[in-house]
SEKENU-400097 format. One record per residue: residue in three letters; x, y, z of N, C-alpha, C, O in turn. Coordinates in pm, whole numbers, plus 50000, padded with zeros to 5 digits. Atoms other than C-alpha are relative to their C-alpha. Layout:
SEKENU-400097
PT   resn    n.c1    n.c2    n.c3   ca.c1   ca.c2   ca.c3    c.c1    c.c2    c.c3    o.c1    o.c2    o.c3
PT    ALA       X       Y       Z       X       Y       Z       X       Y       Z       X       Y       Z
...
end
This chain:
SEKENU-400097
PT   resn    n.c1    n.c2    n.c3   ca.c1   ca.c2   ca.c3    c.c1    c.c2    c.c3    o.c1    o.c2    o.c3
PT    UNK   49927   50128   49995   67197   47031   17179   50151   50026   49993   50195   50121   49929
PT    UNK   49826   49993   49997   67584   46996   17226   50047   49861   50005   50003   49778   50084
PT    UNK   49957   50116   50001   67791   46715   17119   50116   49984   50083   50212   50060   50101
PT    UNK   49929   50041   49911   67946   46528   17344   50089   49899   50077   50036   49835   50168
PT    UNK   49939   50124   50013   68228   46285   17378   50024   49930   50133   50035   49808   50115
PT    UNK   50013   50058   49891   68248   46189   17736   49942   50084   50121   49937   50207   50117
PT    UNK   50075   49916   49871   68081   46298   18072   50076   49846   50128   50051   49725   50133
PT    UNK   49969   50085   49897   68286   46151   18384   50045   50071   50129   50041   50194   50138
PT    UNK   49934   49915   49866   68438   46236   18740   50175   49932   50046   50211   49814   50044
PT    UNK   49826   49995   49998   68833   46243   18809   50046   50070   50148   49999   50106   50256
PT    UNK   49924   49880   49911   69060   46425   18981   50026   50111   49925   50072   50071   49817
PT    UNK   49974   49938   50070   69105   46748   18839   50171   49996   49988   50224   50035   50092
PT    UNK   49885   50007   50023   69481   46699   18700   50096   50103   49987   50217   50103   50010
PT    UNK   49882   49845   50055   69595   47074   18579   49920   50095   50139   49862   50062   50242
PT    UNK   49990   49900   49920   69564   47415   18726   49982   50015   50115   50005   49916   50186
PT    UNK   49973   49985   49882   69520   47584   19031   49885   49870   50109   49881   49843   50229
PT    UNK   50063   50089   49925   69284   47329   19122   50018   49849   50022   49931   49785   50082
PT    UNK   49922   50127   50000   69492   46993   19097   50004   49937   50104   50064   49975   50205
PT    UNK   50044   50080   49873   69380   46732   19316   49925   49987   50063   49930   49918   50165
PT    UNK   50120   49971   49955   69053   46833   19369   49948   49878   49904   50010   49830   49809
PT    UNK   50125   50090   50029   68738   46582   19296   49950   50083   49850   49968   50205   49852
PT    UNK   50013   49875   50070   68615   46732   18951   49913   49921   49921   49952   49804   49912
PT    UNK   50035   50097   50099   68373   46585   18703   50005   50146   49882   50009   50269   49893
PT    UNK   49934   49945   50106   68442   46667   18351   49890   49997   49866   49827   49891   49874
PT    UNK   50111   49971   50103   68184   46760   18014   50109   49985   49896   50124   50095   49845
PT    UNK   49944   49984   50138   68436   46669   17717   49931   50015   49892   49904   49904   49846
PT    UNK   50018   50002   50133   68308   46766   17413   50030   49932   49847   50096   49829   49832
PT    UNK   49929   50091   50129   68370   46655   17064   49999   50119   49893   49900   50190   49870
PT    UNK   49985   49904   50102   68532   46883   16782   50111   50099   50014   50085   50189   50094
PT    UNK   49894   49873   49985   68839   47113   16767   49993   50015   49861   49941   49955   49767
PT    UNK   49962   49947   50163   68986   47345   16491   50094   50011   50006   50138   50086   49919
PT    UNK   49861   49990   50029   69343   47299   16580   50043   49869   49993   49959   49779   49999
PT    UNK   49904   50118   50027   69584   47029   16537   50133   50019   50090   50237   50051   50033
PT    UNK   49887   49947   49995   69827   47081   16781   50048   49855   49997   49969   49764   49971
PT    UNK   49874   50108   50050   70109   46810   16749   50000   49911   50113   50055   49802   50104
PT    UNK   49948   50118   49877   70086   46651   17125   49892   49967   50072   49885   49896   50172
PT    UNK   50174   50037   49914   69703   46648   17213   49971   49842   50022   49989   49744   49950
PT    UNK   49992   50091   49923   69637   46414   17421   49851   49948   49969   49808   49842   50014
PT    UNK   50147   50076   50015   69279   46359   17306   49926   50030   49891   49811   50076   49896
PT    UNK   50032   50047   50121   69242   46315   16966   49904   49980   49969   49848   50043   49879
PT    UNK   50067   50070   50034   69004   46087   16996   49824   50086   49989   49725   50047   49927
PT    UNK   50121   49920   50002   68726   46388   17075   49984   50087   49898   49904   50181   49903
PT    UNK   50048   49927   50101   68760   46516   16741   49925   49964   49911   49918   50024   49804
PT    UNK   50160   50055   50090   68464   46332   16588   49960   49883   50067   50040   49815   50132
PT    UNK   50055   50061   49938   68223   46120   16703   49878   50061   50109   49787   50137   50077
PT    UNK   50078   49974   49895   68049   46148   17062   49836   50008   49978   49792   49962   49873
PT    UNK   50125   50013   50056   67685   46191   17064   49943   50140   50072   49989   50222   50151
PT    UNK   50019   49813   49907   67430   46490   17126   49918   49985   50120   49870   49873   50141
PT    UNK   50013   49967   49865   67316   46587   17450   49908   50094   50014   49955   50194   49960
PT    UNK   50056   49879   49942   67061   46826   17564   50057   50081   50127   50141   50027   50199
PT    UNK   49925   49924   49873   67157   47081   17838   49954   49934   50072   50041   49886   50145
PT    UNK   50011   50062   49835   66934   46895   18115   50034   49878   49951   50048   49810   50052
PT    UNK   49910   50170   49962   67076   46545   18022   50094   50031   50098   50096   50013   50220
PT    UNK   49856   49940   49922   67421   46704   18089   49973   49996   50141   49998   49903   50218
PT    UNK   50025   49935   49852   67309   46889   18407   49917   49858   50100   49927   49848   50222
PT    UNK   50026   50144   49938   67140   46529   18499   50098   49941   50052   50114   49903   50168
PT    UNK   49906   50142   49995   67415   46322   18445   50115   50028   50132   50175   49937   50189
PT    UNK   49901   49987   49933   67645   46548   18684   49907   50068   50115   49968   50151   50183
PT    UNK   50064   49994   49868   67406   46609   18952   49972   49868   50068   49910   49865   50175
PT    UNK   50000   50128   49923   67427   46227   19030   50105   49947   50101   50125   49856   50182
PT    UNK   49827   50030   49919   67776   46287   19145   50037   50094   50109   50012   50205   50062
PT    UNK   50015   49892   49869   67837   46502   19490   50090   50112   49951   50076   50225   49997
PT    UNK   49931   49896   50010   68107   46684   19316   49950   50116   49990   49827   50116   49994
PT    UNK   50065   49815   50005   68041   47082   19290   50089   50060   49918   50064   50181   49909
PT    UNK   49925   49929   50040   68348   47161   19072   49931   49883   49852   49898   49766   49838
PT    UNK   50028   50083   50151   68259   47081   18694   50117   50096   49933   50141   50206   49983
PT    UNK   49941   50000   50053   68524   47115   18430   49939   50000   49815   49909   49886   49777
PT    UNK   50038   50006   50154   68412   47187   18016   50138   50027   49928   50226   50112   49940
PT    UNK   49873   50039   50041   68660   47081   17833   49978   49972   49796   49885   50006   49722
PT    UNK   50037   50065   50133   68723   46918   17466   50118   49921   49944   50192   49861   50023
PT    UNK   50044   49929   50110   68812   46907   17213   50003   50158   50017   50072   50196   50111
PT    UNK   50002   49884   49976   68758   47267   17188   49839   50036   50038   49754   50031   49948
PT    UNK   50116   50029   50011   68437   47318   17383   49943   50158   49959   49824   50158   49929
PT    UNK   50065   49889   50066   68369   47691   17271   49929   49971   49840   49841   50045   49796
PT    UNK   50038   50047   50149   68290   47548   16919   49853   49980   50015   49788   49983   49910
PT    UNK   50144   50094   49911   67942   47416   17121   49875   50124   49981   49875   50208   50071
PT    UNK   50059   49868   50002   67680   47685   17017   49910   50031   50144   49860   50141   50166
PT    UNK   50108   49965   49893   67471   47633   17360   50100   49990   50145   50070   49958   50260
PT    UNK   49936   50071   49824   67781   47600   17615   49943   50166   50055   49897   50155   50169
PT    UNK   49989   49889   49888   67730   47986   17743   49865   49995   50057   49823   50085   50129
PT    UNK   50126   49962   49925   67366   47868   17831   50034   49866   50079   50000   49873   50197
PT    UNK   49944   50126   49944   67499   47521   17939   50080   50043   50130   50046   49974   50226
PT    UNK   49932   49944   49894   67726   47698   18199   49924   50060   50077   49900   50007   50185
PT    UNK   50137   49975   49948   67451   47915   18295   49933   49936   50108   49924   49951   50230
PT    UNK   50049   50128   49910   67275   47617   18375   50041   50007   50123   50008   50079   50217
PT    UNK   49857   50053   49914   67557   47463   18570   50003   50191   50141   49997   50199   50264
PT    UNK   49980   49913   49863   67585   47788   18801   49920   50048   50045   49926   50112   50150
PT    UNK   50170   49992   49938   67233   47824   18838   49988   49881   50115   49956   49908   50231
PT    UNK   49978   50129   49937   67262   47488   18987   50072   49971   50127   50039   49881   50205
PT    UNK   49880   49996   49936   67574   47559   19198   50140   49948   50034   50222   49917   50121
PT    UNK   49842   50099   50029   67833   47421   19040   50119   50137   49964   50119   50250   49915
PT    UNK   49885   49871   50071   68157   47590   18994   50065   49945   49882   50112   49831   49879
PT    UNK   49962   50006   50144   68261   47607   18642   50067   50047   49927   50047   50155   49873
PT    UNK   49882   49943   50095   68580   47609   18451   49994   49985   49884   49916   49892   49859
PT    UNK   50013   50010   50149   68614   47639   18076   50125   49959   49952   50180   50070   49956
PT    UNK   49890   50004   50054   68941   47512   17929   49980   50014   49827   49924   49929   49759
PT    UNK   49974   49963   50115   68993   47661   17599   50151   50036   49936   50250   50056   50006
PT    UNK   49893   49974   50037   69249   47727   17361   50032   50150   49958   50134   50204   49914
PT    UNK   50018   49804   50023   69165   48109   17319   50018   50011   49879   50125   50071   49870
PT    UNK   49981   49974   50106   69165   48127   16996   49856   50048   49951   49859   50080   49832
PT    UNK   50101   49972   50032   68814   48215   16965   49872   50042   50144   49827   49979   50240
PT    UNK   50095   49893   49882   68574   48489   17180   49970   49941   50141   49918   49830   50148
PT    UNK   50046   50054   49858   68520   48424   17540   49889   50121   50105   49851   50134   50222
PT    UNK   50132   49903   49928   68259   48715   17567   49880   49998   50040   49815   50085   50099
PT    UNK   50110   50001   49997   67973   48511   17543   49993   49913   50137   49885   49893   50193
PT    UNK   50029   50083   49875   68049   48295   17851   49921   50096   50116   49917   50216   50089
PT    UNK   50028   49947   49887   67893   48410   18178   50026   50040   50092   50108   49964   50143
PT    UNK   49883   49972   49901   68011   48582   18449   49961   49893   50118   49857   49834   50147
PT    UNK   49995   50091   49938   68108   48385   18686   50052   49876   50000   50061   49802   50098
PT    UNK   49960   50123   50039   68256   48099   18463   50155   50023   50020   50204   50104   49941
PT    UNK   49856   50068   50026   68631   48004   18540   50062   49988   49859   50048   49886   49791
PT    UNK   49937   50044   50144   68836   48073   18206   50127   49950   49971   50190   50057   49968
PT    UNK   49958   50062   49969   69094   47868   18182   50096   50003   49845   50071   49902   49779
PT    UNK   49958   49984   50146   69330   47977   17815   50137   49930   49982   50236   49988   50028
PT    UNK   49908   50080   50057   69570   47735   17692   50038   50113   49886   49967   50150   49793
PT    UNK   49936   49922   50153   69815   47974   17464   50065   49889   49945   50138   49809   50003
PT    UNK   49890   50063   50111   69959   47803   17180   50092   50035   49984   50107   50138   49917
PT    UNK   49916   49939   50080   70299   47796   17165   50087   49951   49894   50065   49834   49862
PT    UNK   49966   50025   50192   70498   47773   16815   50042   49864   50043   50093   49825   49937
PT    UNK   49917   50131   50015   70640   47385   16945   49862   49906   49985   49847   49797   49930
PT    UNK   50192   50076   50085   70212   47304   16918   50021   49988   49875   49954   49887   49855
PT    UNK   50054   49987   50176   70225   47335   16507   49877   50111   50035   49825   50132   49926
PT    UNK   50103   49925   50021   69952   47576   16591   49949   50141   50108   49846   50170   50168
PT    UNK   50011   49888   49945   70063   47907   16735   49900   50117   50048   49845   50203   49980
PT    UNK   50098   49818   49983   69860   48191   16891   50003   50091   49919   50103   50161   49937
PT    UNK   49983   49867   50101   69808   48451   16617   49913   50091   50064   49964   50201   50083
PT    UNK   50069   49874   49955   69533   48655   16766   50019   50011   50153   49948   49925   50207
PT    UNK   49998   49992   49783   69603   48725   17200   49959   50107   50007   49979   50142   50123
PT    UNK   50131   49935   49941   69369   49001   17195   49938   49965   50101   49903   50036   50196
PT    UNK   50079   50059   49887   69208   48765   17389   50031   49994   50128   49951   49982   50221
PT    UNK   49928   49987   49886   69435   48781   17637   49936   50098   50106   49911   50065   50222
PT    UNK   50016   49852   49956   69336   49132   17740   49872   50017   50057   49840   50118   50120
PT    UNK   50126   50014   49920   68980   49000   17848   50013   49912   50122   49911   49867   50174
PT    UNK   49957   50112   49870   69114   48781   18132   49960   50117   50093   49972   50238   50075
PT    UNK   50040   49925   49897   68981   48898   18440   50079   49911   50153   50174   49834   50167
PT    UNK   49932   50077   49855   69034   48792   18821   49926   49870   50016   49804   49863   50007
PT    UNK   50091   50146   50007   68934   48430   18849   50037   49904   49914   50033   49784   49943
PT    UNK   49957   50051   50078   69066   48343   18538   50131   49982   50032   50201   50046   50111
PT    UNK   49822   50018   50009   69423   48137   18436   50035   49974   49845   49965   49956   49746
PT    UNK   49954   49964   50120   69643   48154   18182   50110   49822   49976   50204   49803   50053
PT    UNK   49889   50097   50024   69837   47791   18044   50041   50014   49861   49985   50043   49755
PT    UNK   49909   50026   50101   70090   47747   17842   50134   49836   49982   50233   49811   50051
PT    UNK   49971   50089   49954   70201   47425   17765   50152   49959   49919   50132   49873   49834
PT    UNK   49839   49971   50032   70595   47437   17656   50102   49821   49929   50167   49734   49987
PT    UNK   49872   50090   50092   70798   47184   17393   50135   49990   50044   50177   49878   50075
PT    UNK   49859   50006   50013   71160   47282   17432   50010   50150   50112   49907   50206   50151
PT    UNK   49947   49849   49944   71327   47618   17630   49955   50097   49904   49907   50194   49962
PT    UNK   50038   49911   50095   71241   47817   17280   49860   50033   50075   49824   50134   50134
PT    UNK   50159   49989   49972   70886   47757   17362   49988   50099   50160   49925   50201   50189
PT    UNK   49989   49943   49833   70958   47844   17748   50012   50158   49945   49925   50240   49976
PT    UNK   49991   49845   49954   71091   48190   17658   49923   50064   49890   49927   50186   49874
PT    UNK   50124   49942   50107   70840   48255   17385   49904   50028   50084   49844   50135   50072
PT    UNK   50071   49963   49891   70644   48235   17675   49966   50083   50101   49859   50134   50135
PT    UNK   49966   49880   49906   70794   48444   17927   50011   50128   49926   49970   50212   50006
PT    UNK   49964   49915   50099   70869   48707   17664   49843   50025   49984   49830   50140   50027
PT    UNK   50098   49956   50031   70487   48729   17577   49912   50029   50188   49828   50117   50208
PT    UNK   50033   49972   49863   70408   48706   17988   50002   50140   50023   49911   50222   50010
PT    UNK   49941   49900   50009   70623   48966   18048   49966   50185   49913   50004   50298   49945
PT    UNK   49984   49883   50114   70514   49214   17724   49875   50024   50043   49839   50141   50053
PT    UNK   50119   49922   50005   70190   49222   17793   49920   49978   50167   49799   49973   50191
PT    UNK   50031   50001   49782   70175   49189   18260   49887   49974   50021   49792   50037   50068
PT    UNK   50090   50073   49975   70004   48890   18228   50014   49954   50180   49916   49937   50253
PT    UNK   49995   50058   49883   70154   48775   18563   49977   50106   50106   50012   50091   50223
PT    UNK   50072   49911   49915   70006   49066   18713   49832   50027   50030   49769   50107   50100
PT    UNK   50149   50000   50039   69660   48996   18624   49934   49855   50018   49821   49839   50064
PT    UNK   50083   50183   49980   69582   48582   18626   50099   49913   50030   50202   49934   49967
PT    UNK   49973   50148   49964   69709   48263   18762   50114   49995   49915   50052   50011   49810
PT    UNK   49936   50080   50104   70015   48168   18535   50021   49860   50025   50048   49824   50140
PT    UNK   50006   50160   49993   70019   47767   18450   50127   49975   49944   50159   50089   49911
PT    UNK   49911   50034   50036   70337   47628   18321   50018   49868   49983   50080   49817   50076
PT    UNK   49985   50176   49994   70330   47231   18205   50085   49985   49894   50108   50053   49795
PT    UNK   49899   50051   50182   70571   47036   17968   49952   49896   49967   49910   49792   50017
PT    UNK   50083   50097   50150   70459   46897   17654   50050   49870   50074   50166   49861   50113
PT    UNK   49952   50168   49943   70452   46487   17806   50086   49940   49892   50077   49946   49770
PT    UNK   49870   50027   50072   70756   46336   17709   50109   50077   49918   50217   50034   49879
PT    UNK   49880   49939   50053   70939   46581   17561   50114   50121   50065   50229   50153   50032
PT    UNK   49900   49876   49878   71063   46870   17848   49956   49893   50143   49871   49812   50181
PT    UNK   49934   50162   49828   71175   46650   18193   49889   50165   50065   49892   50279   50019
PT    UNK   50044   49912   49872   70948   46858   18485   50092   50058   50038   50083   50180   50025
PT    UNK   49884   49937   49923   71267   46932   18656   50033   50118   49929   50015   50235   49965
PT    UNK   49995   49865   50054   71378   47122   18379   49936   50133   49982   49984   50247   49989
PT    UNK   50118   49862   49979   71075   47349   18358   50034   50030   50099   50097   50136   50104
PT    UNK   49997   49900   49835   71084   47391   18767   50157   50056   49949   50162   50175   49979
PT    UNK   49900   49910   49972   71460   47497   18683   50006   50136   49896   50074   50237   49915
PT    UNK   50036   49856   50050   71347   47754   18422   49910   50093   50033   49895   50193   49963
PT    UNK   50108   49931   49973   71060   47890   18625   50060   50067   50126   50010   50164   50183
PT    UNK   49924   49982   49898   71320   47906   18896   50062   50111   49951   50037   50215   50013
PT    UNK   49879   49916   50092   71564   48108   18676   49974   50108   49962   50053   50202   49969
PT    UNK   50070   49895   50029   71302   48333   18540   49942   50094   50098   49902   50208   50075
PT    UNK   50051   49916   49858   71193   48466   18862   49834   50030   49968   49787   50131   50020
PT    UNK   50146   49980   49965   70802   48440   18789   49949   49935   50091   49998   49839   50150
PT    UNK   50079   50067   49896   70547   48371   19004   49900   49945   49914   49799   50006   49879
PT    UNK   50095   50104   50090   70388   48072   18787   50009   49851   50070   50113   49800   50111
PT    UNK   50043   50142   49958   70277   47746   18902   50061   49904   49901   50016   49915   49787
PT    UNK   50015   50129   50057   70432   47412   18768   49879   49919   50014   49808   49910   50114
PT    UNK   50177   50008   50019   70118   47255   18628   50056   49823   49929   50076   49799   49810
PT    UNK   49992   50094   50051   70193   46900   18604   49878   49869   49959   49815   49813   50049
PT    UNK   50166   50105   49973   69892   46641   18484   50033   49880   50091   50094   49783   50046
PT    UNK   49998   50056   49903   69893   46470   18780   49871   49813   49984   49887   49703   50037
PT    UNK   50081   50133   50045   69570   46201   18626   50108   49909   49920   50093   49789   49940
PT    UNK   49916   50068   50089   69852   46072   18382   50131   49934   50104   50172   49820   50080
PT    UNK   49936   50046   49893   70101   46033   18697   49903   49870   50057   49949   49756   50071
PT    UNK   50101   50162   49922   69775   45773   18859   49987   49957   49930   50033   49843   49930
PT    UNK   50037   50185   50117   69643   45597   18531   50120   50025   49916   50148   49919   49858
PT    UNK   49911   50074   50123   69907   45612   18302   49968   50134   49883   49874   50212   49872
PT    UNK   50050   49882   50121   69912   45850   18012   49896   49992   49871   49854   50093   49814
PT    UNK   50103   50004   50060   69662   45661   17776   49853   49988   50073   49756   49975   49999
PT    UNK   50123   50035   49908   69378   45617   18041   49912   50131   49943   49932   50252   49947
PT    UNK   50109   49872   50016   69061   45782   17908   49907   50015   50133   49926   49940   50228
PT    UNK   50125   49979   49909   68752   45908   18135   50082   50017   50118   50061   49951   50219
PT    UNK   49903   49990   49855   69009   46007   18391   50046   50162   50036   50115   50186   50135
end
């Protein structure tokens, strides 16, 4: 069983896949607090789920790209058989996590998708070990407060040739870094990283859930 705070279909809003059709498995439950999360509301509540509900509920929809999300959905003791599932099935399947906890048990084949914490969250990256298991397929976000945050960023890019190995994402914390500014520090820095803007919050609005 895995608890589960919403099951819907969108547009996928972030990474390299932005603008694509996407339905989405939110979970319910994190163990961080960062300061600008946008979805709160999946840290208690939702209800439980068996794996073939799940795999029901999103085989009613033509999409083929599924999204596991949360909350933090690694917390979920049955997602690496839940994914499984899902690509048994022939869905393609991303994981958005905050890396803060193992991504060895997923499956190959799953899309990993690591939100680093950086220090303008309240709830910094201490362990990036994890880092060092990113493979090809996988991306790397980082979602940036102020310029500090930006070159805390590039500075850990850089140290350990991440942008030689996965996708880099680059978004600013909503409302507090202007887009422009990011594109003119991503400009400045000379990486090859994607501005990663949530593009669902551009169509509904920034409180719109199930979106």
């Amino acid at each position: 069983m895995l608890r589960v705070a919403e099951v819907f279909r969108s547009i996928q809003g972030e990474t390299s896949r932005a603008g694509l059709p996407c339905s989405f498995v939110r979970f319910t439950g994190c163990n961080l607090r960062c300061r600008y999360c946008d979805t709160a509301y999946a840290f208690e509540g939702g209800r439980w789920m068996t794996r073939e509900e799940i795999v029901g509920r999103l085989r009613r929809w033509p999409t083929r790209l599924v999204t596991l999300t949360g909350g933090e959905p690694l917390l979920q003791k049955e997602l690496p058989e839940l994914a499984q599932d899902l690509l048994d099935d022939g869905f393609t399947v991303t994981v958005e996590t905050h890396g803060q906890l193992p991504l060895g048990g997923l499956p190959p084949g799953v899309i990993r998708i690591v939100d680093v914490k950086t220090p303008g969250s309240g709830e910094p990256a201490i362990d990036l070990s994890i880092l060092r298991e990113l493979t090809v397929g996988d991306e790397l976000k980082f979602v940036v407060c102020s310029r500090e945050d930006f070159d805390w960023s590039v500075d850990l890019v850089r140290r350990e040739g991440l942008d030689r190995r996965v996708p880099l994402l680059f978004a600013p914390a909503f409302g507090e870094v202007e887009p422009k500014d990011l594109a003119d520090w991503l400009l400045e820095s000379g990486l090859s990283a994607r501005l990663n803007l949530q593009i669902h919050k551009v169509i509904w609005g920034p409180d719109a859930r199930g979106v």
